[in-house]
LOFISE-532965 format. One record per residue (C-alpha): residue number from 1; x, y, z. Coordinates in nm, 3 decimals. Layout:
LOFISE-532965
@k = NUM; east = X; north = Y; up = Z
...
This chain:
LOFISE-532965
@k = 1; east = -3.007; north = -0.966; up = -0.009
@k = 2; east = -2.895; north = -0.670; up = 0.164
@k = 3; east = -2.799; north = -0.352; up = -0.073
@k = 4; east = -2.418; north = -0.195; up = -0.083
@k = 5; east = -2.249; north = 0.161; up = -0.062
@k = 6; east = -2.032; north = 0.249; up = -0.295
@k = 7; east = -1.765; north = 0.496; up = -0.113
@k = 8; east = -1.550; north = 0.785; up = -0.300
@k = 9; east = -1.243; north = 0.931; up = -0.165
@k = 10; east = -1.133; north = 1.260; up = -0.386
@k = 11; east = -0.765; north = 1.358; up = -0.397
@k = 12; east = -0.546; north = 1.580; up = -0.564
@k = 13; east = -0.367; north = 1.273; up = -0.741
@k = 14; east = -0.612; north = 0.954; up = -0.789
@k = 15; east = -0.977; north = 0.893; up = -0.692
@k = 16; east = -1.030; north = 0.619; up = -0.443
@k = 17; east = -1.322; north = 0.365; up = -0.528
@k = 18; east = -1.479; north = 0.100; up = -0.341
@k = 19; east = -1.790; north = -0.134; up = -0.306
@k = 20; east = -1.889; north = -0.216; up = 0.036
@k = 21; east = -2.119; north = -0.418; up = 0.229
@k = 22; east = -2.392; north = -0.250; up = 0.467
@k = 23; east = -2.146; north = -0.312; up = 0.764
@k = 24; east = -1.840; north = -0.137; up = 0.601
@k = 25; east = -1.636; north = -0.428; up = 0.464
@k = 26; east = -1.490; north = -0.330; up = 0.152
@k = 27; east = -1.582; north = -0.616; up = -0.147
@k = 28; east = -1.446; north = -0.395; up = -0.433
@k = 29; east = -1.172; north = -0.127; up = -0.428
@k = 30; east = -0.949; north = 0.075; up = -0.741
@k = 31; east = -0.780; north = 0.393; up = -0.813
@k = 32; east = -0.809; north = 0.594; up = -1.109
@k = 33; east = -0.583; north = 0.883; up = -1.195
@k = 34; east = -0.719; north = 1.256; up = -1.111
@k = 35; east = -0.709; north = 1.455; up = -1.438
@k = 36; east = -0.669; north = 1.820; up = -1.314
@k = 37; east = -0.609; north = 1.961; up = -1.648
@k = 38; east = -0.918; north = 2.205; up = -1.763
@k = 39; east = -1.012; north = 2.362; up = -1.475
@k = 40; east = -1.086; north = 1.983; up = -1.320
@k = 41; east = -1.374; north = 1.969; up = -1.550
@k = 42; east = -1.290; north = 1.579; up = -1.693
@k = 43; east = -1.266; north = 1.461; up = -1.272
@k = 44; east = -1.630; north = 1.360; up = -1.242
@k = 45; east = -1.722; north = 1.242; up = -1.535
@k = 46; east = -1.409; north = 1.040; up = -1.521
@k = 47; east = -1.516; north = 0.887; up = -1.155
@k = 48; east = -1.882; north = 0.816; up = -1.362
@k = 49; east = -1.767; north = 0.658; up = -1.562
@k = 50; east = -1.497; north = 0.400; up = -1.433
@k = 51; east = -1.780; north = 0.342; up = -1.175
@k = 52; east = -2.027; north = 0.229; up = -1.456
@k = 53; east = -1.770; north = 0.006; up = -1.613
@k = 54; east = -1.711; north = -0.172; up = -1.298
@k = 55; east = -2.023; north = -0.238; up = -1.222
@k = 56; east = -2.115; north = -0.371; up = -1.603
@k = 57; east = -1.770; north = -0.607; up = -1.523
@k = 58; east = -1.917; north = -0.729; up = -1.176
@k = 59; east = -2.273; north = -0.748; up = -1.385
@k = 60; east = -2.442; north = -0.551; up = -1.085
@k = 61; east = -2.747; north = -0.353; up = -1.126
@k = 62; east = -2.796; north = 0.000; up = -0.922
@k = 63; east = -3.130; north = -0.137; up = -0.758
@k = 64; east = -2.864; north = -0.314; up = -0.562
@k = 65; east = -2.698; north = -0.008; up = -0.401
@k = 66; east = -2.832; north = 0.226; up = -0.126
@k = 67; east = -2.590; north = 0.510; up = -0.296
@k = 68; east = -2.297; north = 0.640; up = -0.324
@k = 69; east = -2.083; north = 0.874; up = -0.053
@k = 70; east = -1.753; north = 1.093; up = -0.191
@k = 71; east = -1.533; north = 1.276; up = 0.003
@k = 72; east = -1.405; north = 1.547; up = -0.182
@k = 73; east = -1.133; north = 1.860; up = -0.068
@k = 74; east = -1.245; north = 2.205; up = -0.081
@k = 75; east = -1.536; north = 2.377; up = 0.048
@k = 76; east = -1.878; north = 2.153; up = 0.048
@k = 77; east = -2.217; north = 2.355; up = 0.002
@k = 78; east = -2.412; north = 2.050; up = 0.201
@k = 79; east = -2.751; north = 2.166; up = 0.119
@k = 80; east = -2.687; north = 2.222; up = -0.314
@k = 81; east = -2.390; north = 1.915; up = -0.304
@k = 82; east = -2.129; north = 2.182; up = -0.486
@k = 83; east = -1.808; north = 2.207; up = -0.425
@k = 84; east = -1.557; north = 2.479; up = -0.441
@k = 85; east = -1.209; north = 2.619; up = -0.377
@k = 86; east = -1.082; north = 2.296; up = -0.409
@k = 87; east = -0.728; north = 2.390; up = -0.525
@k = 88; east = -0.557; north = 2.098; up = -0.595
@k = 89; east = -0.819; north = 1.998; up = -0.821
@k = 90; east = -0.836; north = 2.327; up = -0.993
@k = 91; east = -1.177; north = 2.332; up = -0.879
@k = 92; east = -1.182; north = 2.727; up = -0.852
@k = 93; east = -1.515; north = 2.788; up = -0.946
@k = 94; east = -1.864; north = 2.595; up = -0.798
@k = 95; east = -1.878; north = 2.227; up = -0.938
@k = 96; east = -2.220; north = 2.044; up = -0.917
@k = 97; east = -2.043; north = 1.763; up = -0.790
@k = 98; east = -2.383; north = 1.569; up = -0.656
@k = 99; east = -2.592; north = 1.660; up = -0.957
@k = 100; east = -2.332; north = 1.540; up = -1.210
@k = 101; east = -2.238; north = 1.246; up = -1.080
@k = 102; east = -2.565; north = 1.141; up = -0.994
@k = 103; east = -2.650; north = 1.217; up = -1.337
@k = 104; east = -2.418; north = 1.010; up = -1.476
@k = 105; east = -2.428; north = 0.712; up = -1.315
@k = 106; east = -2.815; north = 0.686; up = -1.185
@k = 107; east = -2.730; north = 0.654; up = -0.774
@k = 108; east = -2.783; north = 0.908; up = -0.550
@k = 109; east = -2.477; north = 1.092; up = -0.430
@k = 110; east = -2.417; north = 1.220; up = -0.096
@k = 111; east = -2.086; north = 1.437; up = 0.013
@k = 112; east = -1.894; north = 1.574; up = 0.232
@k = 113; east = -1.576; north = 1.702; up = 0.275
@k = 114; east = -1.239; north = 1.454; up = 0.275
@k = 115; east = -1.120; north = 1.513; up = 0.614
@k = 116; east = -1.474; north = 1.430; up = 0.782
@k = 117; east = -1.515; north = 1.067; up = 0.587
@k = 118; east = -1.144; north = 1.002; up = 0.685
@k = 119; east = -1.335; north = 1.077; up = 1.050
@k = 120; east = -1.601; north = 0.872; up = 0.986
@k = 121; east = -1.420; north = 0.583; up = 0.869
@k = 122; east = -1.208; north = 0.523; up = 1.188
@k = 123; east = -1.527; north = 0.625; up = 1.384
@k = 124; east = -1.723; north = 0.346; up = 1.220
@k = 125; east = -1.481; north = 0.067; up = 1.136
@k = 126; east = -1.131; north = 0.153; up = 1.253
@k = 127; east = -0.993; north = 0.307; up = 1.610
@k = 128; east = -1.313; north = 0.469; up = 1.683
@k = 129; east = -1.484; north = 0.145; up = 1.722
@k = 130; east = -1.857; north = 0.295; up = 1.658
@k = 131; east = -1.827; north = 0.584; up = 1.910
@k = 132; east = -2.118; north = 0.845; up = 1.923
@k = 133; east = -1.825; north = 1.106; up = 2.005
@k = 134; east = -1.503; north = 1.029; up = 1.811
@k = 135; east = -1.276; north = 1.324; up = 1.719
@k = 136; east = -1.013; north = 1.240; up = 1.427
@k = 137; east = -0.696; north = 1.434; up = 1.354
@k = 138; east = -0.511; north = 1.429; up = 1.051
@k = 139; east = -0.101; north = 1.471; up = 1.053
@k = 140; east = 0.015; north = 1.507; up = 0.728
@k = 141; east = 0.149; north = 1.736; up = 0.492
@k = 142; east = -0.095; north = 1.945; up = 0.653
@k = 143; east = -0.338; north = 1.877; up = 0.938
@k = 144; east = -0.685; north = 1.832; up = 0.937
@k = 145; east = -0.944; north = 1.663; up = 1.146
@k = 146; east = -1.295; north = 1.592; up = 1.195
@k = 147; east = -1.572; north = 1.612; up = 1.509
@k = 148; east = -1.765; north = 1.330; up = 1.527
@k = 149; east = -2.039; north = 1.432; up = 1.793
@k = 150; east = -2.309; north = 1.309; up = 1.946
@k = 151; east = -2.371; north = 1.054; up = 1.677
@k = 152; east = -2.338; north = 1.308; up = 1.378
@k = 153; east = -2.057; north = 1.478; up = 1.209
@k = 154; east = -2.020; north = 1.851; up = 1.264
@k = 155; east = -2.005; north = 2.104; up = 1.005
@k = 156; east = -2.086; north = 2.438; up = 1.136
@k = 157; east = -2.241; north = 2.716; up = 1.006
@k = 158; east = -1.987; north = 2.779; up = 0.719
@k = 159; east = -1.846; north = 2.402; up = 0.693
@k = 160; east = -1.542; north = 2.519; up = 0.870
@k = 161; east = -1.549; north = 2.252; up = 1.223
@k = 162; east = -1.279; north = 2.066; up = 1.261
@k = 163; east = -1.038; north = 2.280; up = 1.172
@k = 164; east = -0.778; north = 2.162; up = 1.413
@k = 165; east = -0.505; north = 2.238; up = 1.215
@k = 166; east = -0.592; north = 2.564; up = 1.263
@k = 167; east = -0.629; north = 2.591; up = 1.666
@k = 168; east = -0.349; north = 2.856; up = 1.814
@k = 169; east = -0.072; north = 2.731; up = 2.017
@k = 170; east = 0.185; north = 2.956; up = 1.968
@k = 171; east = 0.050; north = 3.316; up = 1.926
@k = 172; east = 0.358; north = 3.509; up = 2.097
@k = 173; east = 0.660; north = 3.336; up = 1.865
@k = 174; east = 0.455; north = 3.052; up = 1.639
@k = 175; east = 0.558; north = 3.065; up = 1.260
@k = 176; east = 0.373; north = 3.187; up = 0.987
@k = 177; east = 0.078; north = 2.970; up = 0.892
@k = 178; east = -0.076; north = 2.965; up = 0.488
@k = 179; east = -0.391; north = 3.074; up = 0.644
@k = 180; east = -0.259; north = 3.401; up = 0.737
@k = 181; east = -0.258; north = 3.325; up = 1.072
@k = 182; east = 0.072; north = 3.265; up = 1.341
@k = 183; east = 0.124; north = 2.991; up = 1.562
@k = 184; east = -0.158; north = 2.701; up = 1.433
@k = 185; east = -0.080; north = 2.383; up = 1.530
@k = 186; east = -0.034; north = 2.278; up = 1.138
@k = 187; east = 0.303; north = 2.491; up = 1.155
@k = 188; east = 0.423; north = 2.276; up = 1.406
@k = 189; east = 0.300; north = 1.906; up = 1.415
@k = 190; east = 0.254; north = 1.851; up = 1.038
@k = 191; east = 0.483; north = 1.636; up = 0.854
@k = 192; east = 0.652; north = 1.959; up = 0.672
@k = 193; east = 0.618; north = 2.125; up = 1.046
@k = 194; east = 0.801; north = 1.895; up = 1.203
@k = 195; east = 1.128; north = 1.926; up = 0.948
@k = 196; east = 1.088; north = 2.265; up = 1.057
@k = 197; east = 1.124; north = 2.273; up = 1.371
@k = 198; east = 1.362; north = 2.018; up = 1.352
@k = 199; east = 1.635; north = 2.258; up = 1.138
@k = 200; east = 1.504; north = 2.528; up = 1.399
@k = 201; east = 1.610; north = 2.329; up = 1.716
@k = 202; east = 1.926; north = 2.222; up = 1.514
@k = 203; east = 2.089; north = 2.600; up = 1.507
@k = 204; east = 2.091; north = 2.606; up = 1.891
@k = 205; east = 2.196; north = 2.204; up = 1.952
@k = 206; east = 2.510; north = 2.154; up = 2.063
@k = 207; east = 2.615; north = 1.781; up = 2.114
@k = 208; east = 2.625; north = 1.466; up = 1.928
@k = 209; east = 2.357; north = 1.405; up = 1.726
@k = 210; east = 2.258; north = 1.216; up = 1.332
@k = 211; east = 1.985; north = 1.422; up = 1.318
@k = 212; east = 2.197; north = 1.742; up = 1.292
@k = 213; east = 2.477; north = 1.543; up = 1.072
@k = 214; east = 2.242; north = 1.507; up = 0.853
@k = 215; east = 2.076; north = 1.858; up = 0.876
@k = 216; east = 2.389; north = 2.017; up = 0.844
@k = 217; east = 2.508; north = 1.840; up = 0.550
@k = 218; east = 2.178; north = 1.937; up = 0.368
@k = 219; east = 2.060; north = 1.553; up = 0.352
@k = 220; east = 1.680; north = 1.541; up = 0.281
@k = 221; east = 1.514; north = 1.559; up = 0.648
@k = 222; east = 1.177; north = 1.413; up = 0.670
@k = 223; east = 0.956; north = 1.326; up = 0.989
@k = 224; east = 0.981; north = 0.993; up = 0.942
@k = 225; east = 1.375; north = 1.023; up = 0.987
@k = 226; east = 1.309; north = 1.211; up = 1.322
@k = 227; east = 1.111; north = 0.971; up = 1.444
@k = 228; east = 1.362; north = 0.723; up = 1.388
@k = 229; east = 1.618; north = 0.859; up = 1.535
@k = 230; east = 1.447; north = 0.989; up = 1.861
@k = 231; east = 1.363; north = 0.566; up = 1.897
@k = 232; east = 1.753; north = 0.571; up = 1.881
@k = 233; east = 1.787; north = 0.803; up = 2.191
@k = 234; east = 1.931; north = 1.065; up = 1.939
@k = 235; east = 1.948; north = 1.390; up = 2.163
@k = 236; east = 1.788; north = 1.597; up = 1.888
@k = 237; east = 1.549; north = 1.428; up = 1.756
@k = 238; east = 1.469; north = 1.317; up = 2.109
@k = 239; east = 1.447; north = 1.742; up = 2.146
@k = 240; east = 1.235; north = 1.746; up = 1.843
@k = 241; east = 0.936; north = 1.509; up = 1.929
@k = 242; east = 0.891; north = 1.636; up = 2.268
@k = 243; east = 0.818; north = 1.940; up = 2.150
@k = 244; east = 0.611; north = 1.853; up = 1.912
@k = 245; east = 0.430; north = 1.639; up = 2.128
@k = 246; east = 0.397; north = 1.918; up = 2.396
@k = 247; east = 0.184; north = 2.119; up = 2.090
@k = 248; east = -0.004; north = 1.862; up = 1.941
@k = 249; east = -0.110; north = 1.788; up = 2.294
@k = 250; east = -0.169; north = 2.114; up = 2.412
@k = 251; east = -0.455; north = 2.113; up = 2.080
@k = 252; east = -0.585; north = 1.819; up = 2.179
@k = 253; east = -0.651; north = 1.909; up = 2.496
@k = 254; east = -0.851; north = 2.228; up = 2.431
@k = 255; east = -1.052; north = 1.947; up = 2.212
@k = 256; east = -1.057; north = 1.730; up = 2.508
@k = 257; east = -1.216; north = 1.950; up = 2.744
@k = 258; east = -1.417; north = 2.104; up = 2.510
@k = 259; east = -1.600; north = 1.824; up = 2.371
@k = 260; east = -1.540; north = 1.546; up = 2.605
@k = 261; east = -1.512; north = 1.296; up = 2.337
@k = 262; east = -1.502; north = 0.914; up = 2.418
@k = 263; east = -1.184; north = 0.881; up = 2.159
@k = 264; east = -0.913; north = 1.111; up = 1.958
@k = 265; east = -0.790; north = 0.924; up = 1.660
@k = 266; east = -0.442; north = 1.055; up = 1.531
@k = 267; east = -0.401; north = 0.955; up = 1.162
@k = 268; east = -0.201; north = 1.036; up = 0.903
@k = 269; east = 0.151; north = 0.976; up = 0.757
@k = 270; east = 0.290; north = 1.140; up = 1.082
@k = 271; east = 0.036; north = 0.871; up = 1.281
@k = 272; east = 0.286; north = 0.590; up = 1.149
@k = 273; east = 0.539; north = 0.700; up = 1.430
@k = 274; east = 0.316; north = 0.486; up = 1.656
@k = 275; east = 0.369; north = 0.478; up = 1.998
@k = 276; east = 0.693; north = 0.705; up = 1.961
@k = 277; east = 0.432; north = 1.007; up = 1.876
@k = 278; east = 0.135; north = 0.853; up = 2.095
@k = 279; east = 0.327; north = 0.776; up = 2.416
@k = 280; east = 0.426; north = 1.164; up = 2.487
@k = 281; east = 0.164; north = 1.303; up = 2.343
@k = 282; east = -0.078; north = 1.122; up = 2.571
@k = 283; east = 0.163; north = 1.173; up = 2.916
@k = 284; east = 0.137; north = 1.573; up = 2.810
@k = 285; east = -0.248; north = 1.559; up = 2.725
@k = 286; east = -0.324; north = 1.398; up = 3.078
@k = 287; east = -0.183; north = 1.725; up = 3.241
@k = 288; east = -0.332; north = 1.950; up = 3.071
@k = 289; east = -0.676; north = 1.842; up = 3.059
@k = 290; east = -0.961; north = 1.860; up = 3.313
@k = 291; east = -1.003; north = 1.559; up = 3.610
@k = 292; east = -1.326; north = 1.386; up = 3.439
@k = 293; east = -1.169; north = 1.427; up = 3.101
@k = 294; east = -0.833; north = 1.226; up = 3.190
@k = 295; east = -1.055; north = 0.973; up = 3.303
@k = 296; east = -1.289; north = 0.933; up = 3.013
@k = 297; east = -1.127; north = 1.105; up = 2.704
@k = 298; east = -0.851; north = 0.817; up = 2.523
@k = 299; east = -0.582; north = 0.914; up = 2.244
@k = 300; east = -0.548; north = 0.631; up = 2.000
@k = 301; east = -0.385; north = 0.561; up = 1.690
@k = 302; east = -0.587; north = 0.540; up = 1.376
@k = 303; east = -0.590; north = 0.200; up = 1.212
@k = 304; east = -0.817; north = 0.234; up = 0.893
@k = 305; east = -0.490; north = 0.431; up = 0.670
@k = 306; east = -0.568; north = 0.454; up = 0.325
@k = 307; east = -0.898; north = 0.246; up = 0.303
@k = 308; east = -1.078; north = 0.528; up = 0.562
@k = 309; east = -1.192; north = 0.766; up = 0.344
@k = 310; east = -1.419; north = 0.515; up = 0.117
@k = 311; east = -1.507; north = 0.367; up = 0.420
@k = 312; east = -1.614; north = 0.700; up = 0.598
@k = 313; east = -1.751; north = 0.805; up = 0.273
@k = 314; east = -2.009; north = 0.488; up = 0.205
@k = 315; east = -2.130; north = 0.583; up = 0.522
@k = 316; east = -2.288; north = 0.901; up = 0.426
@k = 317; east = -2.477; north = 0.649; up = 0.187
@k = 318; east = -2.595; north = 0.453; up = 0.437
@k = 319; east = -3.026; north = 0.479; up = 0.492
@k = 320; east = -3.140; north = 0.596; up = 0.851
@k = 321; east = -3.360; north = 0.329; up = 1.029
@k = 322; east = -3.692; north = 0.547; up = 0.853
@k = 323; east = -3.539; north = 0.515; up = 0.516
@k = 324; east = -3.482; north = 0.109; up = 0.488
């Protein structure tokens, strides 16, 4: 009988679990709440433990697992399995993250951080479709990503690749970024970028519009609504994506020709705008980016949502041909 993975995806709210076959079909999945309180100290133990329960339930020994994978946030140490900086968890300080949970449930643990499973789980099983070069960006409250390259994920010297939400493309005029920086695509194409620039656009708009209606009667704005309305031929909104689009793009293709990859995955809450977000993005992308690139590089919608981190992150568990 072939062994599972067992795949963790860390966030700042609930831990996603999940049992999976070799071939990344999920038999098992659950959430348990994130306790944050003392300095994050209770999260681990708390994954351990739910995990040993389940299996007990489902009367599985660990002889029957190749490992477990977890995704966590924060900075990864790849070599010592710590993490740290991980804010939302109140993980300040270094946490043995590998050590303990290894320790506590038998299995050998293998991580990395959240943004590059949520890469490798469209790469393997979602719009990625097994690609040795997949590149994954994340729109949501922020923006994140992961490089997928050459049949490995990329980390770089200080675990910082894939920082896409962090590539300039508005040096001159760009907003303020939390990094300290001005103009990074996460000010612009992020979920909570994207309600900005929509109020910014709306000062200079002039016409008929529900998008400014509802901006100027202080009605909770969200990207989803934007998106909606631009589908609706509203003028703003219709203002709003393309300009968006014209960023994101403009990223994407400094990606593009860079690294030549065979996909880019957009994910993320934003990613649920579909073809509304894909179909300009893409038209912008195509003239921006190198002749062979155009040809070869595709922009795709992610289709793994929630379930690709614990996909992504059994895959880290996964034994290299030597190994089995």
């Amino acid at each position: 009988m072939d062994k599972k993975l067992i795949g963790i995806d860390l966030g700042g709210t609930t831990a996603k679990i999940a049992i999976l076959t070799k071939d990344g079909e999920i038999d098992e999945k659950w959430t348990i709440k994130t306790n944050i309180e003392d300095n994050g100290s209770k999260i681990v133990r708390d994954i351990g433990d739910s995990l040993n329960q389940k299996l007990t339930d489902l009367q599985i020994d660990n002889n029957e697992f190749y490992g477990i994978g977890m995704g966590t946030p924060g900075a990864v140490n790849y070599e010592k399995g710590t993490v740290k900086g991980a804010y939302n968890l109140n993980w300040v300080e270094e946490q043995n993250v590998t050590e303990d949970l290894s320790r506590i449930t038998g299995l050998k643990v293998y991580l990395d951080n959240d943004a590059n499973v949520a890469a490798l789980g469209e790469r393997w099983k979602g719009a990625g479709e097994g690609g040795a070069n997949v590149v994954f960006v994340t729109l949501g409250t922020g923006v994140g990503g992961g490089i997928f390259a050459e049949g490995k994920i990329l980390h770089g010297i200080k675990g910082a690749a894939g920082e896409i939400g962090h590539v300039t493309v508005e040096p001159k005029d760009g907003y303020d970024c939390t990094c300290g920086k001005k103009g990074c695509l996460e000010t612009i194409a992020s979920a909570t970028g994207i309600v900005r620039v929509a109020k910014d656009l709306a000062k200079e708009f002039s016409g008929n519009s529900k998008l400014l209606d509802a901006i100027e009667n202080d009605e909770e704005i969200t990207a989803k609504l934007v998106f909606d309305l631009e589908r609706e031929e509203d003028a703003l909104a219709k203002l709003v994506v393309d300009k968006i689009s014209f960023y994101l793009a403009l990223a994407l293709s400094h990606i593009g020709n860079m690294l030549n990859p065979e996909k880019i995955i957009i994910g993320g809450g934003v990613s649920a705008a579909g073809d509304a977000l894909l179909t300009p993005v893409t038209n912008y992308f195509e003239t921006m980016v190198f002749p062979a690139v155009r040809e070869s590089t595709a922009i795709s919608i992610a289709t793994k949502g929630n379930d690709a981190g614990v996909i992504g992150a059994a895959w880290l568990a996964l034994p290299t041909d030597e190994e089995e």
